[in-house]
Each structure stands twice: as structure tokens, then as C-alpha cells.
C-alpha positions as CSV (number, residue, x, y, z in Angstrom):
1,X,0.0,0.0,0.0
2,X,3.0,2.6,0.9
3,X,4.7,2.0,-1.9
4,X,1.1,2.6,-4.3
5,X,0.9,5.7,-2.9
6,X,4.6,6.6,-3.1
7,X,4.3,5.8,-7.5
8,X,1.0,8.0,-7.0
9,X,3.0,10.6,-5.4
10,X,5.8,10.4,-8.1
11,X,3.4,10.3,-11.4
12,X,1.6,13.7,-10.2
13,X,4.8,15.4,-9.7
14,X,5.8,14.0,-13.1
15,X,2.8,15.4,-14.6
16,X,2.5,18.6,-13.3
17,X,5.8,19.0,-14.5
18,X,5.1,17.9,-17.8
19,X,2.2,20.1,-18.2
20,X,4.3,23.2,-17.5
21,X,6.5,22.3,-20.4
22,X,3.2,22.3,-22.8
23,X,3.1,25.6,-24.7
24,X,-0.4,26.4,-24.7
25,X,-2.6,28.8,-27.3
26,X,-2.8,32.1,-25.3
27,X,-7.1,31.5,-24.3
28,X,-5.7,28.0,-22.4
29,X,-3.1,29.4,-20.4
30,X,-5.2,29.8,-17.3
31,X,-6.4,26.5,-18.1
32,X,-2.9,25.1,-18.0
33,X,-2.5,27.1,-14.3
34,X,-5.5,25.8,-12.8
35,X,-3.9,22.4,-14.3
36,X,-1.0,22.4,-12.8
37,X,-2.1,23.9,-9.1
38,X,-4.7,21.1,-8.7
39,X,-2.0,18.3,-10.0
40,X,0.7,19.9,-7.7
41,X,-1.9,20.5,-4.5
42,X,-2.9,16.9,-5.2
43,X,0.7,15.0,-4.8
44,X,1.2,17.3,-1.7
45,X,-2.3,16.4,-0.1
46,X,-1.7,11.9,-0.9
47,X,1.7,12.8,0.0
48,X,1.2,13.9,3.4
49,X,-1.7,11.4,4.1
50,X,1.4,9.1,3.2
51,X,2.8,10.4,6.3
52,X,1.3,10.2,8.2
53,X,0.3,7.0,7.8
54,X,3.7,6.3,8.5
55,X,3.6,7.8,11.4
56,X,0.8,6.0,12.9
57,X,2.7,2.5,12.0
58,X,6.0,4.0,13.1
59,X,6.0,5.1,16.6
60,X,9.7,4.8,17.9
61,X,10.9,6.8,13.8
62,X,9.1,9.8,14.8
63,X,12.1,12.1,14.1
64,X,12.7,10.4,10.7
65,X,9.4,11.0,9.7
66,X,9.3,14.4,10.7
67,X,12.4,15.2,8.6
68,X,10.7,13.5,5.8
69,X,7.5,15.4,6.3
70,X,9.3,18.6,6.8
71,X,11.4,17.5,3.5
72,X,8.2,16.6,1.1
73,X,6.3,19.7,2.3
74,X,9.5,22.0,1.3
75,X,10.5,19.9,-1.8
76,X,7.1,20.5,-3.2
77,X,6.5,23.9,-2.2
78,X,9.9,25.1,-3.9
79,X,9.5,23.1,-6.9
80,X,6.2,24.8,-7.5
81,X,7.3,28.3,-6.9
82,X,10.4,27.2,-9.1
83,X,8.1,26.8,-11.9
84,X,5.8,29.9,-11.2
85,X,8.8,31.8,-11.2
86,X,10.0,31.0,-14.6
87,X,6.6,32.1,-15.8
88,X,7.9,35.9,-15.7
89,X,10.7,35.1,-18.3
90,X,8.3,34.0,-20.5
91,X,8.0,35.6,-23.9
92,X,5.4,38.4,-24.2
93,X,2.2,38.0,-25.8
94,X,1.4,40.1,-29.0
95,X,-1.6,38.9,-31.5
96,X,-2.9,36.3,-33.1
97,X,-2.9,36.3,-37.2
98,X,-5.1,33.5,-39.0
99,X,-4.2,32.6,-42.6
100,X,-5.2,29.6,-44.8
101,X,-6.9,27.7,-42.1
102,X,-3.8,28.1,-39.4
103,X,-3.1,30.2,-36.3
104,X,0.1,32.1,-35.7
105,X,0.9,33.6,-32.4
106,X,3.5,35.9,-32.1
107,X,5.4,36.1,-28.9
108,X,8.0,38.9,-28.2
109,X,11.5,38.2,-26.3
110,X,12.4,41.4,-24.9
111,X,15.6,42.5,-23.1
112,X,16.1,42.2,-19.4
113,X,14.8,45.2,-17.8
114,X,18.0,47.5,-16.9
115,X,18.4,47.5,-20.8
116,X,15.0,49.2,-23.5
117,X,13.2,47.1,-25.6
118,X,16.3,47.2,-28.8
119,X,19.3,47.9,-26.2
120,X,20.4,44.0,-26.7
121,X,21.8,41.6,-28.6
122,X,18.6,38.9,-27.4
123,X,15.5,40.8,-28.4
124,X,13.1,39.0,-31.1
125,X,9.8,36.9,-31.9
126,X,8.6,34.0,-31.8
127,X,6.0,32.4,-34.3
128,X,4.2,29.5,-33.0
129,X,1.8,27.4,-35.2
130,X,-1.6,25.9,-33.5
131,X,-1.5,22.2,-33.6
132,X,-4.8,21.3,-35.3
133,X,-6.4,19.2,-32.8
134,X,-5.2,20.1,-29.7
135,X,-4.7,23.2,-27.7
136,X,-0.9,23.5,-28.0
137,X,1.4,25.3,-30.1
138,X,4.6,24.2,-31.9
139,X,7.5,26.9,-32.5
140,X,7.7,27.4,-36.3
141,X,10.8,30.5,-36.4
142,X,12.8,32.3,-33.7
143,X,13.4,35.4,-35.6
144,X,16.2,38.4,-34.2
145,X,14.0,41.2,-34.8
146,X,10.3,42.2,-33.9
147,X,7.9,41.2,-36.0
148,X,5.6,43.8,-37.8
149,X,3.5,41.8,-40.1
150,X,3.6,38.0,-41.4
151,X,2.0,36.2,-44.3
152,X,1.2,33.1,-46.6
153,X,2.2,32.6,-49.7
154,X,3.1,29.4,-51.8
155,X,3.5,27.6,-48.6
156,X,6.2,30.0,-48.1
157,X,5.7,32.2,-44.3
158,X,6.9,35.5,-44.9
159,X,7.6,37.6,-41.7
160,X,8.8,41.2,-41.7
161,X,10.3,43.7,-39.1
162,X,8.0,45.8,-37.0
163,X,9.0,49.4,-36.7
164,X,9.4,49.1,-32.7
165,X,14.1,49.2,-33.7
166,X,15.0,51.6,-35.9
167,X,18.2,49.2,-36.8
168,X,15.5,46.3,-37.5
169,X,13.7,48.3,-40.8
170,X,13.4,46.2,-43.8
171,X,14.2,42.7,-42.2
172,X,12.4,40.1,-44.0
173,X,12.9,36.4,-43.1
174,X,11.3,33.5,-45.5
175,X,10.7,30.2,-44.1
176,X,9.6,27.1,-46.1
177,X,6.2,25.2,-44.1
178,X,5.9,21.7,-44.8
């Protein structure tokens, strides 16, 4: 029975971790949140019940236990603000374009904040695809430059600088879709 528990414990961890790794279309990521709060509140609720158990079966460990509750508790509640911190160095979120039955979603990569939005050598986009079927996103071009507009044409995506850098005017990059 401990050791069911202990694989429960392990596969929620490993799935909450999982779906923080998902890129999601922009109207899911509070979807994903609520996700991956209930998965993580969920290991650390069987996880404790674990315990505890334990400790009612374990009278003369009670200091081991207590280290290992005190050890689960912290371990959990780091790894999850671990992950909700790396949410703020996400890329920004700019529009959605539809053309020829896809979605693009262009994400901005901005410099870190001491520095302005051109200042860098790391600012760009990001153009994500929507998978068909699901609810997730697959990155189609990293570009090193902002991107203004973006079309379709001959199963060719065209993207072109925005006018946010003054060094950036005229960039053009052309990527074959397959």
C-alpha cells in the first residue's frame, strides 16, 4: 500500500511537470494554471496522508518522519514556486494572425529590464503554429528582430520587421512550411 501511494506521489509530480512544459494557445493558459495547481496541490495532499500514515505505524521513527515530512512539504512547495517563477521570463504575448486555415501567435523576447526594448543583442519573436487538434502550439521561427506583419504565400511564411528598432527596418525572413 506505501509503496502505491509513493508511485502516485511520483506520477503527479511527473505530470504537473510535464504540463508546464506544454506551450499552450494564449485563451488556455489559465487552463494550464488551474492544471498544474490542482496536480501539484494533489501530490502534496496523498503525499502527506502518506505520512502520516507512517507515522501512525512508526511510533519509535518519529524524528525520521518528521524530517521527511518537513522534507516533502519543502520539496514541493519550492518546486512549484520554481516553476511559477519562470513564468515571468516567458516571452510576451502580442496577436494572433489567421491565414489559410492556421493560427500564428506571435510572442516577443524582450531584453532584461535594466536595458529598452532594442538595447540587446537577445530581443526577437517568436511564431508559434496551433497544432490542429489540440490546444498546444509548436514553434515554427525564432526570428532576431520584432515582427511587424507575417504572411502566406506558396507555402512559403513570410515575416517582416515591426518598426518598434530603428536598426531592424526592412528585415524580411522566409521560411519554407511543410
Amino acid at each position: 500500500m506505501k509503496t502505491k501511494i509513493f508511485y502516485i506521489i511520483v506520477f503527479l509530480l511527473i505530470l504537473g511537470i510535464l504540463i508546464s512544459q506544454l506551450k499552450v494557445i494564449p485563451s488556455w493558459e489559465n487552463v494550464q494554471t488551474v492544471l498544474l495547481v490542482s496536480v501539484f496541490i494533489g501530490a502534496l495532499i496523498i503525499g502527506l496522508l502518506f505520512l502520516f500514515q507512517l507515522w501512525k505505524t512508526n511510533y519509535k521513527k518519529h524524528k525520521k518522519i518528521i524530517k521527511t515530512v518537513l522534507l516533502v512539504v519543502i520539496f514541493s512547495i519550492t518546486l512549484f514556486f520554481a516553476m511559477s517563477l519562470s513564468s515571468i521570463f516567458q516571452p510576451e504575448y502580442i496577436k494572433t494572425i489567421k491565414q489559410d486555415n492556421n493560427r500564428y501567435y506571435i510572442y516577443n523576447e524582450s531584453c532584461f529590464p535594466p536595458d529598452s526594448e532594442c538595447e540587446c543583442d537577445t530581443y526577437g519573436s517568436l511564431i508559434y503554429i496551433k497544432n490542429k487538434y489540440l490546444p498546444i502550439m509548436h514553434l515554427v521561427v525564432k526570428t532576431n528582430f520584432y515582427v511587424g506583419s507575417v504572411q502566406v504565400n506558396n507555402g512559403e511564411l513570410i515575416v517582416k520587421a515591426s518598426d518598434i528598432c530603428s536598426k531592424d527596418f526592412g528585415k524580411t525572413k522566409r521560411i519554407l512550411l511543410k
